[in-house]
C-alpha positions as CSV (number, residue, x, y, z in Angstrom):
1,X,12.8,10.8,4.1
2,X,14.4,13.8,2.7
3,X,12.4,16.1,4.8
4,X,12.8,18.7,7.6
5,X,10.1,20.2,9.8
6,X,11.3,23.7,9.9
7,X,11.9,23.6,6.4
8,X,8.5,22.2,5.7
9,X,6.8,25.2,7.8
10,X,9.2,28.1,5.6
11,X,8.9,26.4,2.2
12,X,4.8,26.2,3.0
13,X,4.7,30.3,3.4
14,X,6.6,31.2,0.1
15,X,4.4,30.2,-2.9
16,X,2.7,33.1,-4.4
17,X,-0.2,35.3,-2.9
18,X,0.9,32.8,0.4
19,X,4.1,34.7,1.3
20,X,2.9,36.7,4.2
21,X,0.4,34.0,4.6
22,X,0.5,32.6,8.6
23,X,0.0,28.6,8.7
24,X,-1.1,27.6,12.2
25,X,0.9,24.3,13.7
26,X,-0.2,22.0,16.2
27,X,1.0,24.1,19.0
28,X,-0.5,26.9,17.9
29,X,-3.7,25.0,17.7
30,X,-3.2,23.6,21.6
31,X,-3.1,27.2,22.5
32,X,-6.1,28.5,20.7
33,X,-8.6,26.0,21.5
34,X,-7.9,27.9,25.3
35,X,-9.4,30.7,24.4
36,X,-11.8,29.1,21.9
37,X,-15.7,29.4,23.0
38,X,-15.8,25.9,21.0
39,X,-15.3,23.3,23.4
40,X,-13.4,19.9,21.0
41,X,-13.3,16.5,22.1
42,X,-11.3,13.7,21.0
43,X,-12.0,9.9,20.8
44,X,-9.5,7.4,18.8
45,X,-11.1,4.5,16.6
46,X,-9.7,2.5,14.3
47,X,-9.6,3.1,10.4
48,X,-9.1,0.6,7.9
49,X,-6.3,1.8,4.8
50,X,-7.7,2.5,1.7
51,X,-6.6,2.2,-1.8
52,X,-7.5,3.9,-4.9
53,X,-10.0,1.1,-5.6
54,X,-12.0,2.1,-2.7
55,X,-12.4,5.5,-3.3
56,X,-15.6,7.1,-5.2
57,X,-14.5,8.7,-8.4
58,X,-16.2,9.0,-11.5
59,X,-14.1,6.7,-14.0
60,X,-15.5,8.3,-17.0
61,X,-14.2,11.5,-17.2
62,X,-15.3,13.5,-20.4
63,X,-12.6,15.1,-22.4
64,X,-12.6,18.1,-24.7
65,X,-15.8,17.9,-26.1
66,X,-16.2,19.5,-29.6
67,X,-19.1,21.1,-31.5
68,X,-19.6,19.5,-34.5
69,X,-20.9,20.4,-37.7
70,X,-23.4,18.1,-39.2
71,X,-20.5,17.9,-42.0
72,X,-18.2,16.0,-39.5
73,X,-21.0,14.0,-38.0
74,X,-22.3,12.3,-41.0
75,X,-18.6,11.8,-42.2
76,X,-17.7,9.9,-38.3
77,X,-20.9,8.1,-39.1
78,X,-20.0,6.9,-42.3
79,X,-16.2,6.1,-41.0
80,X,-17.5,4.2,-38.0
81,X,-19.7,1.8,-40.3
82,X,-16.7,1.4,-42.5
83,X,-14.5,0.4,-39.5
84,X,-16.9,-2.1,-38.5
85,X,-16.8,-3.8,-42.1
86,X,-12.9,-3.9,-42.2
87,X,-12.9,-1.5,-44.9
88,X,-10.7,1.0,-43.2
89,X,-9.3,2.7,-46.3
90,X,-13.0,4.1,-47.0
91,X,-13.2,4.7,-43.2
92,X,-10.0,7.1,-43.3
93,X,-10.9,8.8,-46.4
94,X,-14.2,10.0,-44.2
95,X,-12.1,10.9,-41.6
96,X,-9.6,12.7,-43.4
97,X,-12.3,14.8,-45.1
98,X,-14.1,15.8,-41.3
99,X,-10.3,16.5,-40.4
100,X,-9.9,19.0,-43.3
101,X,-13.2,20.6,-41.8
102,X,-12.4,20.7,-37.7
103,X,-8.7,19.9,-37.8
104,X,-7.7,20.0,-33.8
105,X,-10.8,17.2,-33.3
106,X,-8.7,15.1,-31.4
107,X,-11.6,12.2,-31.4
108,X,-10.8,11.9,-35.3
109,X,-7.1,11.5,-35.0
110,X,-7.5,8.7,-32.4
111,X,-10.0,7.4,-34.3
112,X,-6.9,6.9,-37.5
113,X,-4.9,6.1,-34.9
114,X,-7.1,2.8,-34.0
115,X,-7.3,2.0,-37.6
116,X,-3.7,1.8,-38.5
117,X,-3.3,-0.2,-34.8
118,X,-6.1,-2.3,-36.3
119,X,-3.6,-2.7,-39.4
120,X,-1.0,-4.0,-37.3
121,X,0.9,-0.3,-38.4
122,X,1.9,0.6,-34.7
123,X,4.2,3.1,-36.1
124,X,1.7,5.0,-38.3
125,X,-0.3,4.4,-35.0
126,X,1.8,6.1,-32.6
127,X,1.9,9.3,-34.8
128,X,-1.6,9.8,-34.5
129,X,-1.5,9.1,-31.4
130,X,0.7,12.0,-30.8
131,X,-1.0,14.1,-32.8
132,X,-4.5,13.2,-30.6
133,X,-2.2,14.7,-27.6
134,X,-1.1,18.1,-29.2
135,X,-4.2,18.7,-30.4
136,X,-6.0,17.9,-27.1
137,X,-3.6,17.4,-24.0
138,X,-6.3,16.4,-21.9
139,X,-7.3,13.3,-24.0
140,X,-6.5,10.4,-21.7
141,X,-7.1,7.3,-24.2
142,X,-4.4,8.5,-26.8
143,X,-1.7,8.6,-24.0
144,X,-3.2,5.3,-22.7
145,X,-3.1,3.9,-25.9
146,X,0.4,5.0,-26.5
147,X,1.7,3.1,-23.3
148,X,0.5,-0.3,-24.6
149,X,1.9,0.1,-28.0
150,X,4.9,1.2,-26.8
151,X,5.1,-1.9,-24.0
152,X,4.0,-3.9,-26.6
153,X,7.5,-3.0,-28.5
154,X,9.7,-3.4,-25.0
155,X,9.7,0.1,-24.7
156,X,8.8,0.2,-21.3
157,X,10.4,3.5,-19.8
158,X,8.7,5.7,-22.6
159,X,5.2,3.9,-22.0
160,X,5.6,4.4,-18.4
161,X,6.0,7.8,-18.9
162,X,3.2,7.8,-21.4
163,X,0.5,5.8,-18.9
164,X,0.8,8.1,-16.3
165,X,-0.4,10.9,-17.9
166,X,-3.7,8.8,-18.9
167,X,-2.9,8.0,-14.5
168,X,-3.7,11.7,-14.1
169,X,-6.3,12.4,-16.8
170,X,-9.0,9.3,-15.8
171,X,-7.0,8.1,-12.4
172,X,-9.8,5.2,-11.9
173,X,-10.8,3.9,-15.5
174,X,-10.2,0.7,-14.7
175,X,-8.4,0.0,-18.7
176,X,-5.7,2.8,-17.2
177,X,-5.7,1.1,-13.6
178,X,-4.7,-2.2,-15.0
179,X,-1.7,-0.6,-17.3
180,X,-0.3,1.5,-14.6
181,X,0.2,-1.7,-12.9
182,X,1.5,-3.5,-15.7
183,X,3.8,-1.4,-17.1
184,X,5.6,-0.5,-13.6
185,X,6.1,-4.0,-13.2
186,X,7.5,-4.7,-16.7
187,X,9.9,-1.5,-15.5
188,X,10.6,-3.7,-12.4
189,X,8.8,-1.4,-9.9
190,X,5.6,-1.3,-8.0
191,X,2.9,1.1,-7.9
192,X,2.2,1.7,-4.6
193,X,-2.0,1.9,-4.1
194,X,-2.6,4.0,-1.7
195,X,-5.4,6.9,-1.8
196,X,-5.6,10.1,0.0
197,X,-8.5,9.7,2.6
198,X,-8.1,11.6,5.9
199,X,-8.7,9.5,9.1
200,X,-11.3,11.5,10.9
201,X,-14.7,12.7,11.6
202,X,-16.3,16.1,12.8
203,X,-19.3,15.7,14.2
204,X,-21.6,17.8,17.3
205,X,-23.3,21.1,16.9
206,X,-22.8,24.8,18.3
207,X,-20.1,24.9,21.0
208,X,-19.4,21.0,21.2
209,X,-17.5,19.3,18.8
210,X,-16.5,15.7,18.5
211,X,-13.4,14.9,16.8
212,X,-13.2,11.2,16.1
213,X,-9.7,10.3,14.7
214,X,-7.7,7.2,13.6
215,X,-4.8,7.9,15.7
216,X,-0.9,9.6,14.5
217,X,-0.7,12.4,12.4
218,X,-4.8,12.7,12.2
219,X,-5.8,13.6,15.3
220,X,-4.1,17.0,14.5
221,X,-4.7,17.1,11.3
222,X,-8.6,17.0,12.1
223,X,-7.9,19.7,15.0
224,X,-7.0,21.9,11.9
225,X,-9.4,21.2,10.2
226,X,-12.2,21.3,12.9
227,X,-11.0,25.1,13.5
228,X,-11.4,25.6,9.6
229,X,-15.3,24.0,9.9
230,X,-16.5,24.9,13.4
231,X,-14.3,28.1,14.6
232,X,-16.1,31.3,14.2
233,X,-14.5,33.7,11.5
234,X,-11.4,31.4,11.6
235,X,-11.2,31.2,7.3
236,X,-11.4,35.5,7.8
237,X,-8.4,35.2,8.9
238,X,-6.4,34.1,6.2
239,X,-5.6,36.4,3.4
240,X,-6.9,35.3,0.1
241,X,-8.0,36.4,-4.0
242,X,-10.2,33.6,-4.4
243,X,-11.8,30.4,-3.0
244,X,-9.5,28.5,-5.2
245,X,-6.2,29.7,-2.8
246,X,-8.6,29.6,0.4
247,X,-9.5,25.8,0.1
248,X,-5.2,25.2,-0.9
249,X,-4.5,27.1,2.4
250,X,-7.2,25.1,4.3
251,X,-5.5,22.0,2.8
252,X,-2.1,23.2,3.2
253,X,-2.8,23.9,6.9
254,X,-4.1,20.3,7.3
255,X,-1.4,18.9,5.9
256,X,1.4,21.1,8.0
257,X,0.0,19.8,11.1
258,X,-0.1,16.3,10.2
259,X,3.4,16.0,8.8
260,X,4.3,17.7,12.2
261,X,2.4,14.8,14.0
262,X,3.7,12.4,11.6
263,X,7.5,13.5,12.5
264,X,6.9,13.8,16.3
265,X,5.9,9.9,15.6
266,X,8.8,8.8,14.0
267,X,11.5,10.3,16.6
268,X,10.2,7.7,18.7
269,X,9.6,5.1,16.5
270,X,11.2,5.2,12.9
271,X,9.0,2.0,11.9
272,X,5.4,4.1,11.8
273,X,4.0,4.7,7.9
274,X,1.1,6.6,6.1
275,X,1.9,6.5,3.2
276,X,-0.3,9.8,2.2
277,X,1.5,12.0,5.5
278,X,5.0,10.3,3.5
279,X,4.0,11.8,0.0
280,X,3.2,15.0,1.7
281,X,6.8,15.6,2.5
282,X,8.1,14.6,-0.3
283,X,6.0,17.2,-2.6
284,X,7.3,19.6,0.3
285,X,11.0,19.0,-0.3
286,X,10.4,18.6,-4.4
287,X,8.3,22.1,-4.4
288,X,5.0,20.0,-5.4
289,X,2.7,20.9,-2.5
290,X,0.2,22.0,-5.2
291,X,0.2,19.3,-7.0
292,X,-0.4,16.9,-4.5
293,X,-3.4,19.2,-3.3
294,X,-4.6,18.6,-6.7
295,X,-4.2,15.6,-7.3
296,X,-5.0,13.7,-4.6
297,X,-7.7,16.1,-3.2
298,X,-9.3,18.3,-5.2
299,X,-8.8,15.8,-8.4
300,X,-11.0,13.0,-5.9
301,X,-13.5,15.7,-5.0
302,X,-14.1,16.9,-8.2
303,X,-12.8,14.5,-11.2
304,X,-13.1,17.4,-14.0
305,X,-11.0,19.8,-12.0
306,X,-8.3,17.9,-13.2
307,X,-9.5,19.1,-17.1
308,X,-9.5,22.5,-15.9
309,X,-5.9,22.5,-15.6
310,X,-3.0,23.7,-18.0
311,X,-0.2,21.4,-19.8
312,X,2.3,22.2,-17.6
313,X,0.1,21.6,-14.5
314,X,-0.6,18.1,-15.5
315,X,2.6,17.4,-16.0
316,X,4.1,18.8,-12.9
317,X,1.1,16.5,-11.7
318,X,2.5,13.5,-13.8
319,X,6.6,14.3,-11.6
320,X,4.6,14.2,-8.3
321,X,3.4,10.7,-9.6
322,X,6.8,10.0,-10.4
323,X,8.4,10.5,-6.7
324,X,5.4,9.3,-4.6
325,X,3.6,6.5,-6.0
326,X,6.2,3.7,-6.8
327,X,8.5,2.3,-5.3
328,X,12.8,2.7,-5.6
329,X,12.5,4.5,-8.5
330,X,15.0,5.5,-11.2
331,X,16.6,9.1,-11.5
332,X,16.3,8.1,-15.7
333,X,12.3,8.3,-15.2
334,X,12.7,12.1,-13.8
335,X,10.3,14.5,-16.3
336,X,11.8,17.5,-15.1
């Protein structure tokens, strides 16, 4: 791995309102449970590895939703019965008029899209398509649609590229689950399946804590984190504008310390993996620390945060994808 601890613990003080920000390591966290008037105890038990599959998340995550006029509604109405009879001139002369009336709905142009797909017009297809994501990045089925037409074709780079964005958008929709897997394998890789869930348990009350951890990098990992939950007035001191950057230093804290562990581990023995503690480094030494926070934590916590985010976040997203999730991939696959 391309990764260096002391570089890890610099790099993790420089972004933004974090530059004077102090990240405690697993040292430091030794020492302060000393003077702590908490008093943590530790017992190892085994945890079984999950994947994405195991993982609660809402596979139906709405997109931009519009307000429609009753105009637009009774012309989608008339479209949708048109479609269903095969008449699909008549069905994109509706649409074409609700488009003149709300032209960003997004909904409409994938709806031409699917007609023209219907057709067997791929190519008329794909254009709306397109059009679906510039009017409404955060529209997972035209990008998911996209990637089949395009592997369809044999054009398997571009739908890769394509698929993962639908990846980030609705990450466990299980139409986008199957094509990830599909169309990394028609590009001659394989998605590695693997899901962000911490090994650990806090448990106890008032000055005893029980911190039940699955061994490696977790047990101080969960230290962190048990000083973040338990320790009085511990979150005061961190320097923050919002609860937003509080919960990425709480993360970013948690993840220091493990991929501290996680290193420690490997000097002795090069053949120990977690795969999450892995990725970690990597976003360190690519500068995507954020977007692994978001994507594998905050984006599992909450499924629309991931819609509150800008363009270029999801596809700075979509890169840490790219370098942590597949296996001996291509430098021609880079989105940067």
């Amino acid at each position: 791995m391309r990764f260096n601890v002391v570089q890890a613990v610099l790099w993790l003080f420089l972004p933004g309102s974090l530059l004077s920000q102090k990240l405690n390591t697993p040292t430091d966290f030794k020492s302060l449970t000393k003077t702590s008037v908490i008093n943590y105890k530790y017992k190892t038990i085994e945890w079984a590895m999950p994947t994405s599959e195991t993982v609660s998340v809402n596979p139906n995550v709405p997109s931009t939703k519009f307000s429609e006029t009753s105009f637009v509604k009774k012309r989608k109405a008339k479209a949708a019965r048109f479609i269903a009879e095969k008449q699909y001139d008549s069905a994109r002369q509706q649409l074409g008029k609700a488009l003149k009336a709300m032209p960003q709905h997004s909904e409409l142009m994938v709806m031409i899209a699917k007609i023209f797909e219907e057709e067997g017009n791929t190519d008329a297809a794909l254009t709306w398509y397109k059009k679906a994501t510039e009017a409404n990045y955060m529209g997972y089925e035209a990008y998911l649609k996209t990637a089949q037409i395009l592997a369809q074709a044999g054009e398997y780079e571009l739908a890769f590229k394509a698929v993962l964005y639908a990846k980030v958008l609705n990450r466990n929709a299980p139409d986008v689950q199957e094509s990830v897997k599909t169309i990394a394998h028609l590009n001659g890789f394989v998605y590695k399946d693997w899901a962000f869930v911490p090994k650990f348990k806090l448990s106890g009350e008032a000055d005893n804590i029980k911190i039940c951890h699955g061994g490696g990098p977790w047990e101080a990992y969960a230290l962190s984190e048990a000083f973040w939950e338990y320790e009085p007035e511990y979150a005061a001191t961190k320097t923050v504008n919002s609860e937003y950057e509080l919960e990425m230093i709480r993360y970013k804290e948690n993840l220091l310390n493990g991929i501290i562990a996680y290193e420690l581990m490997r000097l002795a023995d090069k053949q120990v993996q977690y795969p999450e503690i892995e990725a970690f480094g990597i976003a360190v030494d690519e500068e995507l620390i954020d977007q692994y926070i978001q994507y594998e934590i905050f984006g599992v916590k909450d499924p629309n945060f991931i819609h509150s985010l800008q363009s270029i976040d999801i596809q700075q997203i979509v890169q840490y994808l790219l370098l942590t999730h597949f296996e001996k991939l291509p430098e021609k696959y880079a989105l940067k």
